[in-house]
N, C-alpha and C positions, 0 to 999 in steps of 0.2 A: 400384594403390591402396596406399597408405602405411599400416603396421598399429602398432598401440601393444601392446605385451606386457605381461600384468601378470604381477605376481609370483606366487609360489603359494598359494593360498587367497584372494588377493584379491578374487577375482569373486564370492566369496558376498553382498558386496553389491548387485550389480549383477541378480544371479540373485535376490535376494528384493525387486526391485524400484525400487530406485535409478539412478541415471542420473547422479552423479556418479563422476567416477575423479580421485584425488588423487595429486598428482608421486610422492610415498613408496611408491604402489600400483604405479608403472611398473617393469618389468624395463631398467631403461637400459642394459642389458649386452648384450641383443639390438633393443632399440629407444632410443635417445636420444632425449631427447626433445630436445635439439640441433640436431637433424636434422629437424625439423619447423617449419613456418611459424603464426603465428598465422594462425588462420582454417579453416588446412586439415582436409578430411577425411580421418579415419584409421576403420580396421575395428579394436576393440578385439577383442583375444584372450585367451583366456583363457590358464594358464601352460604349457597342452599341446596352445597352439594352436588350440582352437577357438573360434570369432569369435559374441563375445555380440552384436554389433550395429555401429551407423555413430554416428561421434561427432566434434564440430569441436572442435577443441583449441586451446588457448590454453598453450602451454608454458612460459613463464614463468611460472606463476599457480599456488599452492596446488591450487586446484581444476584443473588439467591438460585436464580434456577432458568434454564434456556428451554422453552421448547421444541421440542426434535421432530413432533409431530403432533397434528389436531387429533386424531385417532388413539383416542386414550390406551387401546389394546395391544399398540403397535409399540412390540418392543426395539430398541435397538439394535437389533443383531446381525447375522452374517448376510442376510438377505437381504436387508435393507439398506446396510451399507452398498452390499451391491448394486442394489435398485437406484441411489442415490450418486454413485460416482457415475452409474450411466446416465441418468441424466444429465448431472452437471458436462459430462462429455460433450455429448449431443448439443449441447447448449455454444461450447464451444469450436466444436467444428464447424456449426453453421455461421462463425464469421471471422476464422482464421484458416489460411491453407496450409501451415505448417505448424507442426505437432509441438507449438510454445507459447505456453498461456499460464493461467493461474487455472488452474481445473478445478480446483475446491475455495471456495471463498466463506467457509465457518457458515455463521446465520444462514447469510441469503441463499446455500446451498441447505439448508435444513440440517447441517453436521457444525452445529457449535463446538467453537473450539478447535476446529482443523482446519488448517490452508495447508494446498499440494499445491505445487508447481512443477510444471512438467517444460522439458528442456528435449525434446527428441523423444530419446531411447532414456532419459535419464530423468527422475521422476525426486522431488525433495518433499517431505514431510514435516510441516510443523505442528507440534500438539502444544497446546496449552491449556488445557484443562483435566482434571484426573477424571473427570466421566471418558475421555477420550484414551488418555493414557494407560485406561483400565483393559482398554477395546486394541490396544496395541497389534497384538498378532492378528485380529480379526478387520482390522484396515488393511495392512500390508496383504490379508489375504485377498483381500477384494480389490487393491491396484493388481495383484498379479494376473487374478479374474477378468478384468475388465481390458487391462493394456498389456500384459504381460511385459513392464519395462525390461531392460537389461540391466538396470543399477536403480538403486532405492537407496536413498542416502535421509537421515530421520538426522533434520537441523535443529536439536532441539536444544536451543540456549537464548530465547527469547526472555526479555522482562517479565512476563505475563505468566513462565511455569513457576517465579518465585514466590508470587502473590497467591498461587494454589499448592505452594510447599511443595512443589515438586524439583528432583534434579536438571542441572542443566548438563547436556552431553550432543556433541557430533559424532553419529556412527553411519557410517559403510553399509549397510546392513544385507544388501544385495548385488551383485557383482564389482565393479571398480568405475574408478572416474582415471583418466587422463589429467595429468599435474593439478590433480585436483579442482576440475573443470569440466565445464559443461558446456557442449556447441547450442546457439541458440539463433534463429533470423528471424527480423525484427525492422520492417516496411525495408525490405530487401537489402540489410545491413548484416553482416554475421560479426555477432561474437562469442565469447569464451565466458562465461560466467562464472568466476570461484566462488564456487559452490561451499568450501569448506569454510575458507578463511575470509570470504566475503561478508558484508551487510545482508541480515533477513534470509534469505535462501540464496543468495550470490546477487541478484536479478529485481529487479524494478517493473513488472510487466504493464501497472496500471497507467503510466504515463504514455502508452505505445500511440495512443491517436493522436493525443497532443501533441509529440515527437512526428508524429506524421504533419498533423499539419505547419508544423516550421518548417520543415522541409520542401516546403512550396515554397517555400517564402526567401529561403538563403543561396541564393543564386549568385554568385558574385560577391558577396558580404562578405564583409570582417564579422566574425561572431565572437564573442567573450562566455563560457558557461561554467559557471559558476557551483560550486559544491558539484561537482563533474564525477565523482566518483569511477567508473570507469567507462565512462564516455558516452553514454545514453545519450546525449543530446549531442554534445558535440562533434562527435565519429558519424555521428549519421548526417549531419550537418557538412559534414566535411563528403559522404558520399554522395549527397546530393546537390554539389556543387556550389557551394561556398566557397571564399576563394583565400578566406585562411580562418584559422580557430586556434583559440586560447583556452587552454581548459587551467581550472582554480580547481585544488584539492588540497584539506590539509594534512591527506594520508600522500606519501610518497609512494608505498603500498599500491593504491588505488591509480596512480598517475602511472606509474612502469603497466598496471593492466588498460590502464588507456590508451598508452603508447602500443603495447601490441596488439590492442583491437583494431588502432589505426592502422597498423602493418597489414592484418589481415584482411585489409577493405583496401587497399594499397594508395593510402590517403595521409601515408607517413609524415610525406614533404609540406602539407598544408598544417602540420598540428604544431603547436607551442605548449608547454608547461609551466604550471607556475606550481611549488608547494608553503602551503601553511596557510597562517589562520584569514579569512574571507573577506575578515573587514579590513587588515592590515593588508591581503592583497589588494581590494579593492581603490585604498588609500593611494598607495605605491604606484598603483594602475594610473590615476589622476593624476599625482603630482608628476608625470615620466613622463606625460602628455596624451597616452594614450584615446584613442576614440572607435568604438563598434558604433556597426551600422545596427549590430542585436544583440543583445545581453540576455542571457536566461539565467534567473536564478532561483532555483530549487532546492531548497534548505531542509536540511531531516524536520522532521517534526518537532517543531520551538515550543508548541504548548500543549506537552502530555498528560494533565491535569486542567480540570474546569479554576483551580486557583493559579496556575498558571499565564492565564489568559492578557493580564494587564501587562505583564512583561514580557509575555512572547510577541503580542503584536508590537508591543516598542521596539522587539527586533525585529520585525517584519518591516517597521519604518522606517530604520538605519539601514539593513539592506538593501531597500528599493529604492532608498536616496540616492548610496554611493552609484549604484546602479545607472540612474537616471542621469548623476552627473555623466556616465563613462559614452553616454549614448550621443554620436553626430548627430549632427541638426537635423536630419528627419531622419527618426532611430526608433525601433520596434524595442522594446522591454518583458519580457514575457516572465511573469511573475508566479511564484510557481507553490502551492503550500499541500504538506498530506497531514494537517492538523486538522482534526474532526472539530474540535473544540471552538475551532477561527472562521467562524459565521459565514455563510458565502459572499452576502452583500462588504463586509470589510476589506477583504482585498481590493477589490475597486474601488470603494470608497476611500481609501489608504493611498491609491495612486493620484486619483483627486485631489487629496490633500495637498502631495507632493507636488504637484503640477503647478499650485498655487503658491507653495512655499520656494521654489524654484523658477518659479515665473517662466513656467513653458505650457501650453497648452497638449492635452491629452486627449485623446479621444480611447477609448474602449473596442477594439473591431471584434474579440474573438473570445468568448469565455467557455474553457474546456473542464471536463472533467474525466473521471474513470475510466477506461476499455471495456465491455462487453463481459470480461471475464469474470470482472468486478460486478455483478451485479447488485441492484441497491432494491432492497426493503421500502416500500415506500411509506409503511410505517417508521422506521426506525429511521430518519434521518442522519444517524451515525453513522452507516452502513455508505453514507455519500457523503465520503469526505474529500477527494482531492479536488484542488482545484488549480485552475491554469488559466490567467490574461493575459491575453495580447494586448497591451499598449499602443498605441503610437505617439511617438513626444517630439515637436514640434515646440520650434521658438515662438513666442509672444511676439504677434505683429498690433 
């Protein structure tokens, strides 16, 4: 077995709980990292030799090597996978009743590199790493072990397999989807999830609480939601008794699946559409008079780089402006970011600002994050990235 050497004091992260190792933390003077394959397993060592654990490295990469396990002995293989998707199971059932979750969340499930979502009977797979993509047949065997789905569909065309030189491809791999779809209930909302032709694995799972708690909240309201994609927010909003919704998407794509999410919650007659781009709806929105009593707006990921940061939050601030103007005089805003990069205290701090620059007072009532599926590393701070405030905006008296 092939070992990685860190430098000296390096491992005090690793020993307070992290599971990253970074190229700079490697001793390449007793280990090169040269000398290794993507994929492979190495035993990281600490700088006098003694072995924190087992880790698949990616040597070309910033991030060098993930550890899969403290137990230096403990290879990755068919049993372990097994050991590890039942757990993450287990993890799951105890706080969902229906069989739709994220089951595999990479790190914080100890399988760097793999997210499964699970949709019923119908199970999606994303790899993005070649230690994983090495281990291909011997995942798919261990979902068949553990759930025995009826369809296995391997979504692999994520950013992250180009950065490990791997192919991007969508395959079927085990029984069939229905028009390319997947049934999913979601705080007692059904939809259909294009699994194929959709975003990430078709499906958004991490927002589910947050989306639960609006739904206390829209009773009667006009809502506006914003980058809607196919109706996460808005469709449930509308089943729980809201008393009309405007969904914003710049995929036309994405709005025809919101419209028939809405058919199948029989919530047709309350939906509105708008397509294109967010800030020009937004604009269009205001000058036509328009006003919600709640705005949600949940925007893909604006800053997918630590050099991205100075310009994504400037979009996070044009956003939640237009926003704030669209909101009647006692108006909930729920502001919505899955940028790991976009610090947590800044969205609030960002709606502050706005309140001042718009001359309305805000207060803060609700600050969400991930679902339970998502679980977070409490070393690794990356591993809790979403976040979600509720506003209240309020005129200046």
């Amino acid at each position: 077995m092939a070992s990685l050497r860190l430098k000296a004091k390096a491992e005090r992260r690793l020993k307070s709980g992290h599971v990253w190792v970074y190229s700079n933390e490697v001793d390449i003077e007793q280990t090169p990292l040269k000398s290794l394959s993507a994929g492979q397993e190495v035993v990281v060592e600490a700088a006098n030799g003694k072995a924190l654990g087992r880790a698949l490295v990616s040597p070309d990469q910033l991030i060098c090597a993930r550890l899969f396990s403290r137990d230096s002995n403990q290879a990755l293989d068919a049993s372990l996978l097994v050991h590890r998707l039942n757990v993450a199971l287990s993890a799951r059932t105890l706080w969902y009743p229906h069989d739709c979750y994220r089951w595999v969340y990479g790190d914080s499930d100890g399988l760097p590199g793999l997210v499964i979502d699970r949709f019923m009977d119908v199970v999606v797979v994303q790899i993005s790493s070649m230690g994983m993509e090495l281990r291909r047949q011997e995942i798919l065997d261990a979902i068949n072990k553990v759930a025995n789905p009826h369809t296995i569909v391997l979504k692999n065309d994520g950013k992250l397999r180009a950065v490990e030189g791997l192919p991007e491809y969508v395959e079927v791999v085990q029984g069939q989807l229905e028009d390319d779809c997947a049934p999913l209930i979601e705080n007692d909302t059904r939809f259909m999830a294009p699994i194929i032709a959709g975003q990430k694995t078709g499906w958004f799972y991490d927002h589910r609480e947050n989306r639960a708690q609006l739904n206390r909240l829209v009773a009667g309201k006009r809502v506006l939601d914003v980058f809607s994609y196919i109706g996460g927010w808005g469709v449930q909003a509308a089943r729980h008794g809201a008393a009309e919704v405007h969904c914003v998407d710049a995929s036309a794509q994405a709005l025809d699946w919101a419209e028939q999410n809405a058919e199948l919650n029989g919530v047709a007659d309350k939906m509105q559409y708008w397509q294109g781009d967010a800030f020009q709806a937004l604009r269009q929105l205001k000058d036509s008079g328009e006003r919600f009593d709640v705005v949600v707006v949940d925007p893909p990921a604006l800053i997918p780089r630590r050099k991205d940061i100075k310009a994504g939050e400037q979009a996070y601030h044009r956003f939640n402006q237009l926003a704030m103007r669209l909101l009647s005089k006692d108006g909930l805003l729920v502001a919505g970011s899955c940028s790991m990069h976009l610090a947590e205290d800044r969205l609030p701090d960002m709606l502050r600002i706005l309140g001042r620059e718009l001359d309305r007072d805000v207060t803060i009532q609700h600050v969400g994050s991930q679902g339970a599926d998502h679980p977070v590393l409490p070393a690794i701070p990356e591993t809790r990235y979403l976040k979600a405030v509720f506003a209240r905006v309020l005129p200046t008296r």
